[in-house]
N, C-alpha and C positions, 0 to 999 in steps of 0.2 A: 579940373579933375574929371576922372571919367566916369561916362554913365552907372560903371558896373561899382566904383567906388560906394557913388553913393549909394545904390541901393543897397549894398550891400551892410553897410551904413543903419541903414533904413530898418533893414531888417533884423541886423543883430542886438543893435543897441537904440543910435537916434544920433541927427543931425548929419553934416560932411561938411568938417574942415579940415586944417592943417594939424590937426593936434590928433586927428584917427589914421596918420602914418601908420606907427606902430600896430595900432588892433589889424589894421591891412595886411600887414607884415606877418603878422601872426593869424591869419585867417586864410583857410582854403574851401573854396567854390566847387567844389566836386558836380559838375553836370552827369548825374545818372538816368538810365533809360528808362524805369521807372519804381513804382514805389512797393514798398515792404508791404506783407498782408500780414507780417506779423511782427513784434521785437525777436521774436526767440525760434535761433535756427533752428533746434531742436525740431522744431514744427514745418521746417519750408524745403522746398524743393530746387525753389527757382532762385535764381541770379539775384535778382532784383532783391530779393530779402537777403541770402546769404552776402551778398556785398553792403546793404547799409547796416548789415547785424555782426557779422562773425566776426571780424576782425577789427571793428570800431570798439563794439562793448564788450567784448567777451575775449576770454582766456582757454585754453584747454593743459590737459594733462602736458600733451607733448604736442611738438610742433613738427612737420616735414621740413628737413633742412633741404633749402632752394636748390643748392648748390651738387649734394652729393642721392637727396632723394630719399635719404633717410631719416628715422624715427629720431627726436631731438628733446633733451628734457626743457619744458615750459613751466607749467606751475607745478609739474613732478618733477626733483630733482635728480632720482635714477627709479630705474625699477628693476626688477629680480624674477625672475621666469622659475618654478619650478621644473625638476626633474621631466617628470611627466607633462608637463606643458600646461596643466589645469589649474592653476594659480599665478595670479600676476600679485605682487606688493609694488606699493607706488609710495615713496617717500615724497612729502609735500613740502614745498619751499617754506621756508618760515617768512612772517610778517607781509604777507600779499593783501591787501587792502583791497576790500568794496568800495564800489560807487557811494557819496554821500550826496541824496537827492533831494529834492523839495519833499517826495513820498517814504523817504526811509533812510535813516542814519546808521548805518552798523556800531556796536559797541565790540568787537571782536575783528580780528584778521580772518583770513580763508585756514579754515581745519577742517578733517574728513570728515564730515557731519554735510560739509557741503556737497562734497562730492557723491556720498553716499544717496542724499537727495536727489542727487541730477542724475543718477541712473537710475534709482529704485523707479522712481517716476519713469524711464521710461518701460521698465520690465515687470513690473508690479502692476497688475489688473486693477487691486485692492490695495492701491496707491491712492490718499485723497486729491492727488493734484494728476493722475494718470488722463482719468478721461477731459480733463479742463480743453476749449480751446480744439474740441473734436474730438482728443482722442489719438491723435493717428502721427505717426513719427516716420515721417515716408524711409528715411536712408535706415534705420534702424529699425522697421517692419520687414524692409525689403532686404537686409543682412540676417533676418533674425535672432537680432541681438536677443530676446527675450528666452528664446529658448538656448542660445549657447550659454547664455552669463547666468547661470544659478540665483548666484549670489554677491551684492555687493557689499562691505561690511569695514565699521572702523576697527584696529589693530590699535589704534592711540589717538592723538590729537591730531599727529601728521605721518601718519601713515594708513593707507586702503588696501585693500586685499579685493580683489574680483576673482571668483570662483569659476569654472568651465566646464561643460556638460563634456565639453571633447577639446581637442588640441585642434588649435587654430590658426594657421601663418599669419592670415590680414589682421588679426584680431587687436594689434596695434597702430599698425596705421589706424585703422575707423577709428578707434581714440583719439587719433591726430587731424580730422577732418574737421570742416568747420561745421561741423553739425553737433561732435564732442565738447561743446563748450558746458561750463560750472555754475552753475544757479547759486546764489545765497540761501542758504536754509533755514536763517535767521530771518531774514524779510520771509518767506513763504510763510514760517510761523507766526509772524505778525500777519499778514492777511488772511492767514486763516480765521485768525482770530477773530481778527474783523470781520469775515464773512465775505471776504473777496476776494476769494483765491484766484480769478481768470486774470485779474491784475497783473500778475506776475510775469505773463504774454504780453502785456501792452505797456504796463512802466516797467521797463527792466533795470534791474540792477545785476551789475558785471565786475571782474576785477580789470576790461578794457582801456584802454590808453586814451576813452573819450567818456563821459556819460550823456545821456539824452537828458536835452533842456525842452525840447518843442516841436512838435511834429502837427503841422498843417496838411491836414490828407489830400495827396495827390499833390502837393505842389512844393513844402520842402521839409527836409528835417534838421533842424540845429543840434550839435552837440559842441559839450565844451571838456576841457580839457580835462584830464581825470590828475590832479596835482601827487597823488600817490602813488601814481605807478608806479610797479616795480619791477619793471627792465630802464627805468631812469626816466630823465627829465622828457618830454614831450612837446619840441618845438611849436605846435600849431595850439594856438589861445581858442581856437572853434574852430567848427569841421560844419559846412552846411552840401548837404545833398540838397540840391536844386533838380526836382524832378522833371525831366523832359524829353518823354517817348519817343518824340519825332528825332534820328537823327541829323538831320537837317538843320532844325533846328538849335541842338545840342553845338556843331560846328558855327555856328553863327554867332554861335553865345561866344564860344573857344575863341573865337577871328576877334569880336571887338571887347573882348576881355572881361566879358561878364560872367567867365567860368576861367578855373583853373589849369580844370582836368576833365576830359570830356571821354565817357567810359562809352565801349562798342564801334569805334568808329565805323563807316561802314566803305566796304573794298574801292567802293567809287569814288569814295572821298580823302584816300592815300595821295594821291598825286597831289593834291590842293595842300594838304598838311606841311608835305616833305619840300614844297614849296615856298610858301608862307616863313619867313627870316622870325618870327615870333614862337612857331610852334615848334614841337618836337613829338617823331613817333616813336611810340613802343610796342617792340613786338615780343613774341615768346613762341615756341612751338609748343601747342598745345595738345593735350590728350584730348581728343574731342570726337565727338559723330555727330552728322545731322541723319536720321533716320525716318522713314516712313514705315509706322507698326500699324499689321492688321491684325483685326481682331479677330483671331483666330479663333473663338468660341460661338463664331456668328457667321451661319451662309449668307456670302459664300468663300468667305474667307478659310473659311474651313476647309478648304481645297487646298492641298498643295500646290494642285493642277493651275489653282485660278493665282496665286500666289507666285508662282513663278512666273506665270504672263506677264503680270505687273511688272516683275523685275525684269522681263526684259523689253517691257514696252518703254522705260522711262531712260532719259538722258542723263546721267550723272555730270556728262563735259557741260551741255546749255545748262546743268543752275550750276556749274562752277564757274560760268563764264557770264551768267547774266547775273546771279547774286552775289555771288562772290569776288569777279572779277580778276577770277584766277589766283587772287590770295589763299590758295588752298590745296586740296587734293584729292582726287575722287577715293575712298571707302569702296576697299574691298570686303573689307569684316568688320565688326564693332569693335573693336582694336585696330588703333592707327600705327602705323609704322614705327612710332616710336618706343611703344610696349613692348619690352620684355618679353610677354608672352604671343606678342603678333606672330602669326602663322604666312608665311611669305608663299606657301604653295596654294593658299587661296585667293582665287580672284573672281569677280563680279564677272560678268556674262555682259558682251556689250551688245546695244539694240536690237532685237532681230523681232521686228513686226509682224514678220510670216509664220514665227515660229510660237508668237506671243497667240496669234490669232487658231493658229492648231489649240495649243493647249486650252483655250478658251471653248475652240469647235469638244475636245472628248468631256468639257467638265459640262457640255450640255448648254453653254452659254456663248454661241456662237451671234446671237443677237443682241450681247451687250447687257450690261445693268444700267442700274441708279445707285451711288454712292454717295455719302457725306463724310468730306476732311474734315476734320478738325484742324484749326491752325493755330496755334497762341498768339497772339496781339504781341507786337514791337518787334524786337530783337532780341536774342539769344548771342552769346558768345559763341553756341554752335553752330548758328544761324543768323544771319546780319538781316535778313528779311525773311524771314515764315511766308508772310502771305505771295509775292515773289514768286517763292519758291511754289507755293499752293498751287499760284496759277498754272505754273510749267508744267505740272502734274496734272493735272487738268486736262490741259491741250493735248498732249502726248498721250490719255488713256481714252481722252473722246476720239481718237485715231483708230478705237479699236472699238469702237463704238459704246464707252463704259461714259455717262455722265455723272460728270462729277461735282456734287455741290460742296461751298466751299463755307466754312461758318468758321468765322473769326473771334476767338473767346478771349478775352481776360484772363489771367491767371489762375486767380479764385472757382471762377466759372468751369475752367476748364477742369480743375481738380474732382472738382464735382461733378461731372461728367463721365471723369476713367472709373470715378469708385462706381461710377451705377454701370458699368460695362456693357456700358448698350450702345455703343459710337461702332461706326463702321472701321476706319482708321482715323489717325492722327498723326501730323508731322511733330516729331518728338526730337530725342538726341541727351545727348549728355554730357557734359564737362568732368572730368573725372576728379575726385578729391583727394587722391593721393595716388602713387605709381602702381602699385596692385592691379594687377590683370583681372583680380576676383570684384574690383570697384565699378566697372563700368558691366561684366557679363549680369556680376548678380545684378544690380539693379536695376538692368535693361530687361532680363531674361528669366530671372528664378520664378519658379512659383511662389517664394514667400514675396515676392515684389509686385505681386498682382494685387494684394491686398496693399501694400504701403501705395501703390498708384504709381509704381514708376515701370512696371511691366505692362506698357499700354495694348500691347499684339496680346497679352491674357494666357500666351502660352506654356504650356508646363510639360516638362517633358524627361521622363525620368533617368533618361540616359545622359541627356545634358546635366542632372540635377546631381548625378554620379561622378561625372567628371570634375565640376567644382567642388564637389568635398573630397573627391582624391586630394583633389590639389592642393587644399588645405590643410592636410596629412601627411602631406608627401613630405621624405627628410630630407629631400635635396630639391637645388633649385632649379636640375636640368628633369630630375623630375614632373617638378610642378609644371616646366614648359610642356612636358607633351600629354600632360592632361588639360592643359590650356588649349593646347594646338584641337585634341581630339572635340573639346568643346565647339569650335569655332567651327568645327567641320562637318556637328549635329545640326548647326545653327543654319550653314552654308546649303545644306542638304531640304532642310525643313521650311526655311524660309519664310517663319513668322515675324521678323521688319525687313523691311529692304534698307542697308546702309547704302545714303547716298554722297557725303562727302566730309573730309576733314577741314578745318580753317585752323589761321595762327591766333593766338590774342594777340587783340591789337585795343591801344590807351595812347590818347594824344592828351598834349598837355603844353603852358606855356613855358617858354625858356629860364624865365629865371623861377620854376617851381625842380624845388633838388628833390634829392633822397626817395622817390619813386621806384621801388622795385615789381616788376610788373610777376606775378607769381606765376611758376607753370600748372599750378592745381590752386581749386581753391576760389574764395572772392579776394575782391580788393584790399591792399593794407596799404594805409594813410599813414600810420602815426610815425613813421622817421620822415615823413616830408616834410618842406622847409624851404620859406623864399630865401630868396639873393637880393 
């Protein structure tokens, strides 16, 4: 029997023989890139939490159907749009079942009580569970859900009403993101009770297709099977995230079968996968940017002079071609080609070192600075290697005489960092959470995203700030494209991040693991997998 058997063995339950067939059978080894800083997406930004969180334990109103890219009812069975646009009703599924945990038993089904919870919480100041846990709801800072949504409020047992400051296009999608998922309102009231409401971040309870049994920090997390679901039965008996940064690693585990599903793979290690008579790759076109944001509130960033040097000092083909491996495409605008709203008359500026070193000589900086990158630790789905990338950045701005130091952060760390807005730049990017053109500008670029920490360049700019709520207004959709278009072209002009490239997602995995759909927005969903 093989290594990965037993451990696996080892760690779920105990022993390895012939009679743990079946628990094999019904277990999947997820190798992820790394580990959750929280249960509840509500709170994360990053990959790494929204894939072991969103779609293992949690549910939302509505889902993005994979296929057509629109809004799907999930635990909302339809909804009803007002005349005016400033009212949504959301009728809720009947009989949707909590997690029943070692920390909390529900004695009721999902009714708006809960849902009302899971937004008050995040739009209410003078919420008791608002500030738990930081405080700070980066996708839902950075939309301002707080001041679009009024009010949320129950109509009955299973029906919500959310109220609207104004008329909003995206305003369904973001409910359908994995960041929209539904808290228990019942378990919060028992912790309050108890005096331990930050709990409710760290054991969560979900209506998800898994619940959480065990979470060993940094190295794995077990979940088991949530027997009530209600989109039906749920082939895998346990779900373990086997934490493991290193790509390299993760492929190793994948090759002698101590993983199932091996998330990020990286572009250099395509050939070996597609290879290999055991594995199987998955690809998707993804909405994606890898980006380099300055911070525009800081000399000398402050310069648009000095800003565009940068972009045209840097190579977008060498890191498409050393980090990426060509799995990709170089970023013209923070919209990839596949958006809707992508602007096709704009394009990136390619190398010109003579012209980078002018604009450097009028901003008075003809003899170069001292900078610090920021870089996030592992991989990104937008970025298969950040630090890689860091260095190329490096090399090419020390050409112009700008040194560049490189500091390599954690996730946690680095959050903490964009809120105190004192970094020079940061290699950032974004994976988009539903097809909304307004998903990746606001939260790369608005001013309300400077506070949620996903607007790392700090920039605020009211003619761009104009263009996305045209666009949100707008009655028609070729409307809304040329106040998209006008945005990207504020963006193209000002040049507070430099978009450096797009990638595909890509998930390998072993042959006989089925029912894998690799999503084009969004984290990972497990629960229709399933051996052979």
């Amino acid at each position: 029997m093989r290594y990965w058997l037993c451990w696996l063995i080892a760690l779920l339950l105990a022993g390895c023989d012939d009679s743990d067939q079946q628990l094999v059978k019904e277990s999947l080894l997820y190798c992820a890139e790394g580990a959750p800083f929280t249960f509840n997406p509500q709170l994360a930004a990053s990959t790494q939490t929204l894939d072991a969180t969103a779609h293992q334990l949690y549910d939302r109103l509505l889902d993005i159907n994979p296929d057509n890219l629109q809004p799907m009812p999930a635990l909302a069975t339809h909804w009803e749009r007002s005349e005016d646009g400033l009212r949504y009703r959301f009728t809720l599924r009947p009989g949707v079942q909590f997690h029943t945990t070692r920390w909390f038993t529900p004695t009721r089904p999902l009714n708006a009580d809960d849902v009302v919870f899971s937004y008050q919480r995040l739009i209410n100041n003078n919420h008791p569970f608002h500030s738990l846990s930081g405080g700070h709801y980066p996708f839902f800072d950075s939309i301002g859900l707080s001041e679009l949504v009024t009010d949320v409020r129950a109509l009955g047992p299973r029906q919500v009403e959310f109220v609207l400051s104004r008329p909003n296009a995206s305003f369904i999608t973001s409910l359908a993101t994995d960041y929209g998922v539904i808290l228990s309102a019942e378990y919060a009231a028992q912790l309050l009770e108890a005096g331990t409401p930050e709990l409710i971040d760290q054991k969560p309870v979900g209506t998800g297709p898994f619940y959480l049994a065990q979470y060993r920090i940094d190295d794995f997390i077990r979940y088991y099977r949530h027997s009530g679901y209600w989109r039906g039965n749920v082939a895998l008996n346990q779900l373990v995230f086997d934490i493991t940064p290193k790509s390299s690693k993760r492929l190793a585990k994948l090759l002698t079968g101590e993983c199932d599903v091996m998330a990020h793979p990286g572009a250099s290690q395509i050939s070996v996968i597609k290879q290999h008579k055991e594995l199987v790759l998955d690809q998707a076109t993804g909405m994606n940017v890898s980006a380099l944001a300055l911070n525009t509130q800081k000399a000398p960033f402050n310069d648009v002079r000095v800003r565009k040097a940068l972009a045209l000092a840097l190579s977008r083909d060498d890191i498409l071609q050393a980090v990426y491996f060509g799995i990709g495409s170089r970023a013209e605008s923070v919209l990839p080609p596949v958006s809707w709203g992508y602007d096709p008359n704009i394009l990136m500026p390619l190398p010109d070192a003579e012209r980078a070193r002018w604009l450097l000589e009028q901003a008075g900086l003809q003899n170069g600075f001292t900078m610090t990158l920021l870089v996030p630790a592992g991989s990104r789905s937008y970025n298969p290697d950040g630090l890689k990338t860091g260095q190329l950045i490096q090399r090419r701005l020390g050409e112009l005489g700008i040194t560049v130091r490189l500091q390599n952060l954690e996730e946690q760390i680095l959050r903490r960092e964009l809120q105190t807005g004192e970094q020079d730049a940061v290699l950032t990017g974004w994976s988009a959470d539903n097809p909304d053109p307004d998903n990746m500008l606001h939260n790369l670029l608005s001013c309300q995203a400077i506070a949620g920490g996903t607007n790392a360049s700090r920039w605020c700019n009211p003619l761009f700030e104009h263009q996305l709520s045209a666009a949100l207004t707008a009655p028609t959709l070729s409307q809304r494209i040329g106040f998209y278009h006008n945005a990207q072209e504020i963006v193209y002009q000002d040049m507070p991040l430099i978009p450096l490239n797009h990638t595909l997602k890509l998930q390998a995995h072993r042959h006989n693991v089925k029912g894998l759909q690799l999503q084009p927005y969004g984290g990972v969903v497990l629960y229709r997998a399933y051996k052979e």
